[in-house]
N, C-alpha and C positions, 0 to 999 in steps of 0.2 A: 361318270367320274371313275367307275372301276376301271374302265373300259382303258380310260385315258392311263391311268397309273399304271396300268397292265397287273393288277390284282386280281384278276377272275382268277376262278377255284380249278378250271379245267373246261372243256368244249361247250358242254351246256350251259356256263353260266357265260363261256365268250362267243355264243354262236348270235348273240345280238351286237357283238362289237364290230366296226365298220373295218378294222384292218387287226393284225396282231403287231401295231407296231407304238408300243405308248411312249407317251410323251415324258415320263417320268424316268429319265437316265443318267446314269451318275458313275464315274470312275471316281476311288478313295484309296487315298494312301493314307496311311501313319506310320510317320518319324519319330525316332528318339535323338534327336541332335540333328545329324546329317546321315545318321541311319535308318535306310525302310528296314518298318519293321515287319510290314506286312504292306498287302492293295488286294483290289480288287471290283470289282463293276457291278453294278446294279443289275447285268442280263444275265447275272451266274448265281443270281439267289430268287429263291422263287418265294420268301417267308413274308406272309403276308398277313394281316389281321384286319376283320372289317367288325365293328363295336357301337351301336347305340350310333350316333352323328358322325362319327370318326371313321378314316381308311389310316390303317398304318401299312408302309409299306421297308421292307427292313432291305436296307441297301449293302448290309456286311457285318460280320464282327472278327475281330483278331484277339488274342490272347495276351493279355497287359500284367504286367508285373507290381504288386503294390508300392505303393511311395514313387514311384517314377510318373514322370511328365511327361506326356505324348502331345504332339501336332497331327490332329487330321485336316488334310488336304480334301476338298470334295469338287472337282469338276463336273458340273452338268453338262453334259453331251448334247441334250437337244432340247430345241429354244420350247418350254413348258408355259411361256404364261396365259396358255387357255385356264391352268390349274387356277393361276390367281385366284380367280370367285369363291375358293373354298380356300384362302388364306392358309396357306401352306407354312407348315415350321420343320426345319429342321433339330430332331434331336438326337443328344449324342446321351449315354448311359450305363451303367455299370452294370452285367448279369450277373445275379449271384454272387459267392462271398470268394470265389478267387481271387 
C-alpha cells in the first residue's frame, strides 16, 4: 500500500517497491470566485504520515483567509482503484489558528 500511494520514507523503505511510479496522483486548485487562488500536484509534495492502520498522504496546502469561502478542485490524474480495498477518503482541513 505505501508502495502504491508513493509514501515510502526514502530508498530503503522503496527498494521493495516494484516501480517509483504510484498510483496515488492529484492536481488541486482553489478558487475564490473565479479567482485561483493557489494549485498544485501531488508529485511536488513529498508530506507524508504513516499511523497505527492509517497512510495519510498530504496532496497540498495554500494559504486561506478567515471568513472567506474557498472551492477546491481535485483532479486525479491516474486511474487508483487498486487503492479501493483500503477505502480511501479524501480530507480537506484547517492548520493551525491562521
Amino acid at each position: 500500500m505505501q508502495c502504491m500511494m508513493g509514501v515510502t520514507s526514502g530508498g530503503l523503505d522503496s527498494k521493495d517497491c516494484g516501480s517509483d511510479d504510484p498510483l496515488l496522483r492529484a492536481d488541486w486548485t482553489v478558487w475564490d470566485g473565479e479567482h485561483i487562488v493557489d494549485q498544485g500536484s501531488s508529485t511536488t509534495v513529498a508530506d507524508s504520515k504513516i499511523g497505527g492502520h492509517h497512510i495519510f498522504k498530504f496532496l497540498g496546502k495554500f494559504i486561506g483567509e478567515s471568513g472567506r469561502k474557498y472551492i477546491l478542485k481535485v483532479k486525479f490524474t491516474k486511474d487508483g482503484t487498486p487503492l479501493n480495498v483500503a477505502n480511501p477518503h479524501l480530507i480537506v482541513t484547517k492548520i493551525g489558528d491562521e
